[in-house]
C-alpha positions in Angstrom: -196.2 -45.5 10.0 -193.6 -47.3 7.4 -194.7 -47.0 3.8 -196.6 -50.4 3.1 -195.6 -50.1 -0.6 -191.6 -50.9 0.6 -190.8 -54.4 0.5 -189.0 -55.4 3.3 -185.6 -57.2 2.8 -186.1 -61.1 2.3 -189.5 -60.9 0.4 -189.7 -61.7 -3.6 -191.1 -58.7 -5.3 -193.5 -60.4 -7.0 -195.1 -61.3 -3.1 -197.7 -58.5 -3.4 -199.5 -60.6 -6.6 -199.3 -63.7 -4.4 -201.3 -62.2 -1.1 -204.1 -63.8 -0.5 -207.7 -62.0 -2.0 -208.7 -58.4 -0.2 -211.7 -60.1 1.1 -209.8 -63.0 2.9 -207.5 -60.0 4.4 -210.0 -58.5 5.5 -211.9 -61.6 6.8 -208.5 -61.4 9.1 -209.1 -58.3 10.3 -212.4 -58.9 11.5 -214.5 -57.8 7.8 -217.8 -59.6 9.1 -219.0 -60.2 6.0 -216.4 -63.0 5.0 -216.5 -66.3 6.7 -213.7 -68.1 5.2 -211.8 -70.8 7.8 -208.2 -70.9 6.2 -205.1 -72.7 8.0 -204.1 -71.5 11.4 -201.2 -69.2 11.3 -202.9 -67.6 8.2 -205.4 -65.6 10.1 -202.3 -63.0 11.0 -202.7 -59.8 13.2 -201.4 -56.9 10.9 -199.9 -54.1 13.3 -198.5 -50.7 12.2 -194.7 -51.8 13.6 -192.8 -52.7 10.1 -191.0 -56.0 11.6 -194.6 -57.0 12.8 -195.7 -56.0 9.2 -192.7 -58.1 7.5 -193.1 -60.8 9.8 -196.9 -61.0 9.2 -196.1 -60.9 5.2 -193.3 -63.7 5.4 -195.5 -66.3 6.9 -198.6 -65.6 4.8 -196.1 -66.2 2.0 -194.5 -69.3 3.4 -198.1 -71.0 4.4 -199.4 -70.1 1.0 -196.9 -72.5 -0.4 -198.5 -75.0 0.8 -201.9 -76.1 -2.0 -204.7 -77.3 -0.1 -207.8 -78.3 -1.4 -212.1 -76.3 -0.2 -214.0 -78.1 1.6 -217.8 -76.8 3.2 -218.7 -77.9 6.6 -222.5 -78.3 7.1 -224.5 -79.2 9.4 -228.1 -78.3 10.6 -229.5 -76.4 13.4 -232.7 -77.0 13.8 -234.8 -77.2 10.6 -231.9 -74.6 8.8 -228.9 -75.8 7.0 -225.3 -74.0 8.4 -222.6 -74.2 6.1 -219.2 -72.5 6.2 -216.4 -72.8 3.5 -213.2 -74.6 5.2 -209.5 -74.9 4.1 -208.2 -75.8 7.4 -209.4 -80.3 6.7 -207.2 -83.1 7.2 -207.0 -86.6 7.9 -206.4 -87.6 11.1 -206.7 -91.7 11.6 -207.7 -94.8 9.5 -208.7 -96.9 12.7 -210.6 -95.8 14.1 -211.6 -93.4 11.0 -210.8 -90.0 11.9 -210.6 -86.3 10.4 -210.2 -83.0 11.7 -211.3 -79.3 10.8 -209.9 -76.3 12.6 -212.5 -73.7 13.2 -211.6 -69.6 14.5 -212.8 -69.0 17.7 -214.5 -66.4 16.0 -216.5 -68.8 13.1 -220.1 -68.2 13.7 -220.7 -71.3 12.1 -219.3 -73.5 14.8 -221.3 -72.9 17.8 -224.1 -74.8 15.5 -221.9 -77.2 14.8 -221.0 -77.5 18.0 -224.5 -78.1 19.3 -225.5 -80.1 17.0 -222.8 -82.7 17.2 -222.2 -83.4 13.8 -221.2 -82.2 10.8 -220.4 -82.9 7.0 -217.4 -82.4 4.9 -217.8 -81.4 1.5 -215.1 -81.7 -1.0 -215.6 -79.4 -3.6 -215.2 -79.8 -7.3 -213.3 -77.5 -9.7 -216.2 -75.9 -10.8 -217.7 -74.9 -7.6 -215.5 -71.5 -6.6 -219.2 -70.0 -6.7 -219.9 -72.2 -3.6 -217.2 -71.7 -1.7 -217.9 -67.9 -2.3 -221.1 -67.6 -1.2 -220.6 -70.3 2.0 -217.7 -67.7 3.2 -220.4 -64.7 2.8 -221.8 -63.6 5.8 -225.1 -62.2 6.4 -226.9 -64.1 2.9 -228.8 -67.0 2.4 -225.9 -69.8 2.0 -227.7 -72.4 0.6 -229.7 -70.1 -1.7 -230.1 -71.7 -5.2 -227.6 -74.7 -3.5 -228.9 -78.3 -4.2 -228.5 -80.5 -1.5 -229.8 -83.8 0.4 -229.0 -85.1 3.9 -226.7 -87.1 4.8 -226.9 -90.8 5.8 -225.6 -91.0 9.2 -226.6 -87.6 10.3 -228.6 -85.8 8.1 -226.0 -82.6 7.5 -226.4 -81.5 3.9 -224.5 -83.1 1.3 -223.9 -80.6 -1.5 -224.7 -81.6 -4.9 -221.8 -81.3 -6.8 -219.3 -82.2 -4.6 -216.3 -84.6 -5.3 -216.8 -86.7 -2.3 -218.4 -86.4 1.5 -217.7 -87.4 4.9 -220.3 -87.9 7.2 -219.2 -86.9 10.9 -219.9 -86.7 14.6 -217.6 -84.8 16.6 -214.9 -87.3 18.1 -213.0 -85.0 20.2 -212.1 -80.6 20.7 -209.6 -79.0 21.4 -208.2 -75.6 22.0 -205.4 -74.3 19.7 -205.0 -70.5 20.3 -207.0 -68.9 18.4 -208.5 -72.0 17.1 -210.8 -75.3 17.7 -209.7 -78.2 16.6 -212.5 -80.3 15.8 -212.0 -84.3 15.6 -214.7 -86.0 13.7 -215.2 -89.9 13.5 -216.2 -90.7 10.2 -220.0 -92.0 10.3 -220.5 -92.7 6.2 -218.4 -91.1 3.4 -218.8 -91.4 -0.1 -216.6 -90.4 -3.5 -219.2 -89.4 -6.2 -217.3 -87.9 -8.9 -220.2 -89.4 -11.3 -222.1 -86.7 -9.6 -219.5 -83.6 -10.2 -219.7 -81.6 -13.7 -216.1 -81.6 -13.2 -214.6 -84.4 -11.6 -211.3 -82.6 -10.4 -210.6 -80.1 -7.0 -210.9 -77.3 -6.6 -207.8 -76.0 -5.0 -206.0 -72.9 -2.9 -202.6 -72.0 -3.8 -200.7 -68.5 -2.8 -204.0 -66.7 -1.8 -206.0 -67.5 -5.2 -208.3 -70.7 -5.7 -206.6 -73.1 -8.7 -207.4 -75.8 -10.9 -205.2 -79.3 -11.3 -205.3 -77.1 -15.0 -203.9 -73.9 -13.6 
């Protein structure tokens, strides 16, 4: 085995600082205690072989270039909320109005959503890392000392707090390697910033959750 502490040729020094949190990494490695859906193409197979090992690095590195904002995808299964914290959200169409999330094969999460046909995306505020902390941790009470109230059009929980929601029932999935991706048509959304203590995003930038401040 190649000494991990080497860097291989092509990567900054400083690339170490910018890897993603331990508990993400080992949310990739199949850690089931983290639940955290990043980007696809971040969720890496690390191998012993040293190219595989550079390889693996240099896209981690490239993709975390790219800021993204949290979001938390609820819905409820039965009389219990299911919520899972979600960086892989976009926007997909205006007409008809339509977004996507990319779940892991492995989310436990999405079989509920699945079921369920709907689902809520929450876009978290600055001051809600705490949230998307303990929506990534497996095997707790998510919504534990969470405030929340259904949604409009489905009834998912919408997360008090949050910079804006969008109420959704799945449009359309399909299979993406290792991934889902999830189409939702957008039943009722809402931007209630009056409702955030902070009304800026939260943010994840080079493995570590940012401000619009940092």
């Amino acid at each position: 085995m190649s000494d991990v502490s080497e860097i291989p040729e092509g990567i900054s020094p400083d690339a170490r600082e910018t890897w993603p949190h331990p508990e993400l990494i080992q949310s990739w490695l199949g850690d089931a205690e983290v639940d955290f859906e990043l980007r696809p193409g971040e969720e890496v197979a690390v191998h012993d072989d040293p190219e595989a090992q550079a390889a693996a690095r240099r896209f981690r590195d490239t993709l975390g270039c790219f800021a993204s904002g949290i979001t938390v995808i609820t819905t409820m299964s039965g009389d219990e909320p299911v919520g899972m914290t979600c960086q892989s959200f976009a926007s997909v169409s205006l007409d008809p109005p339509l977004i996507t999330f990319i779940p892991a094969r492995s989310s436990r999460a999405w079989p509920a959503i699945q079921r369920s046909g709907r689902f809520c995306v929450n876009v978290l505020a600055a001051d809600q890392e705490h949230v998307s902390g303990q929506m990534a941790t497996k095997g707790i009470d998510k919504f534990a000392g969470i405030d929340w109230t259904p949604a409009r059009a489905t009834g998912s929980p919408v997360l008090a707090g949050a910079l804006a929601h969008l109420d959704c029932t799945i449009h359309a999935v399909y299979e993406g390697g290792d991934h889902f991706i999830v189409v939702g048509k957008v039943e009722h959304l809402e931007a209630h910033p009056e409702d955030a203590a902070v009304a800026e995003p939260l943010l994840y930038f080079k493995g570590r959750y940012r401000t619009t401040d940092a």
